[in-house]
C-alpha positions in Angstrom: 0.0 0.0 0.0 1.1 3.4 -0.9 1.5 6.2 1.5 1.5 10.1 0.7 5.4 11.1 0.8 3.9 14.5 2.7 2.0 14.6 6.0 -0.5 16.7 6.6 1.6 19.5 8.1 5.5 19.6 7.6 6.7 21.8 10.4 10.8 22.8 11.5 12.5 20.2 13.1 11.0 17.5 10.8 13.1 15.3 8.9 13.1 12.2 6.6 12.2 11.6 2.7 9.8 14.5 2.5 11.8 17.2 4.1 14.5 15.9 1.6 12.2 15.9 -1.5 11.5 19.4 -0.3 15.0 20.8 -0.6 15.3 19.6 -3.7 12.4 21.4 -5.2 13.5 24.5 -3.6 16.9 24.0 -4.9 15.7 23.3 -8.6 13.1 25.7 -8.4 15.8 28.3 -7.2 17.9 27.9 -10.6 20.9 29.3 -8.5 23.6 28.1 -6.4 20.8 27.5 -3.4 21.7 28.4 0.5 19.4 25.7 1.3 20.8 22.0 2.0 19.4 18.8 0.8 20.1 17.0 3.9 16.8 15.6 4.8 16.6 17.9 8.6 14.5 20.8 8.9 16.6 22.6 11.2 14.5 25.3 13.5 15.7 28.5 12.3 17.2 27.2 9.1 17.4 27.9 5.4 14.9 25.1 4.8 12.3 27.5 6.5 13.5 30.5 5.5 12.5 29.9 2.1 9.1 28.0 3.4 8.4 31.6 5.3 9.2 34.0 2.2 6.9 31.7 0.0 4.2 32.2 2.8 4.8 36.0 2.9 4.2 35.9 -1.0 1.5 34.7 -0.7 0.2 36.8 2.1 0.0 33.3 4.2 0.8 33.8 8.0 4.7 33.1 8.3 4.9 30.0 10.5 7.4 28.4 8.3 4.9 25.4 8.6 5.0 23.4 5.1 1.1 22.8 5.5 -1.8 22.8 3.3 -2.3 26.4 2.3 1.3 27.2 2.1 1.2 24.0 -0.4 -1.1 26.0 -2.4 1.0 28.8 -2.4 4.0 25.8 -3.9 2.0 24.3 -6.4 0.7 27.8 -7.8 4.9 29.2 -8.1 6.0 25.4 -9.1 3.2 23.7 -10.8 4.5 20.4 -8.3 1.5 19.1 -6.4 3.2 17.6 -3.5 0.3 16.0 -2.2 0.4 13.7 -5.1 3.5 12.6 -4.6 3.5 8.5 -3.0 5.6 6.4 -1.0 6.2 2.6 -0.5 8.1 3.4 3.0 7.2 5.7 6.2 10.5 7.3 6.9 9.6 10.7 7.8 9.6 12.4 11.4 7.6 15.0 12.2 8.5 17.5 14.7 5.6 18.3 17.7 3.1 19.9 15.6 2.4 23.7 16.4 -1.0 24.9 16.9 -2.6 25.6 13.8 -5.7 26.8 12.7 -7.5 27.3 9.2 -8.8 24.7 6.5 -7.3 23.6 3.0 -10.2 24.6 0.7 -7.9 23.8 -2.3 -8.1 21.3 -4.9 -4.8 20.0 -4.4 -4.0 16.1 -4.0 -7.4 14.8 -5.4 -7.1 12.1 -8.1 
């Protein structure tokens, strides 16, 4: 059975597959020698959220630096990747202690 590669919320101080899969988007998507690290840890305070808080402030979304579902909106409307999509055999991610977070995911994003 296949899992989604993404959790629900992707908060700093996660790590694993998805954080890594992150990086590299940001990377590629940067076209430019990148400050951010594909090393799988979403430091607190990091490059990795840096970018995750400028996308939000783009998109006038409140600047948690929490990879959830509206700022994944804000992704696949810059990127055109759907991350919600994307599918897994394994279950290697960690999540960090999720903050409190309020607000719904009205988009259309990860329906097949």
């Amino acid at each position: 059975m296949k899992n989604k590669l993404f959790p629900k919320y992707l908060p700093e101080g996660s790590s694993g597959d998805a954080v890594l899969f992150l990086q590299l988007m940001i990377i590629a998507q940067e076209g430019k020698p990148s400050l951010v690290i594909a090393d799988g840890d979403y430091t607190i305070g990091g490059k990795t959220g840096d970018y995750v808080a400028a996308l939000q402030g783009r998109h006038n979304i409140e600047q948690d630096r929490n990879f959830g579902p509206q700022t994944r909106v804000a992704f696949y409307a810059e990127t055109g990747i759907d991350v919600n999509k994307i599918e897994t055999d394994g279950n290697t991610v960690t999540i960090a202690e999720q903050p409190n977070v309020q607000g719904t995911y009205g988009g259309q994003l990860g329906q097949a």
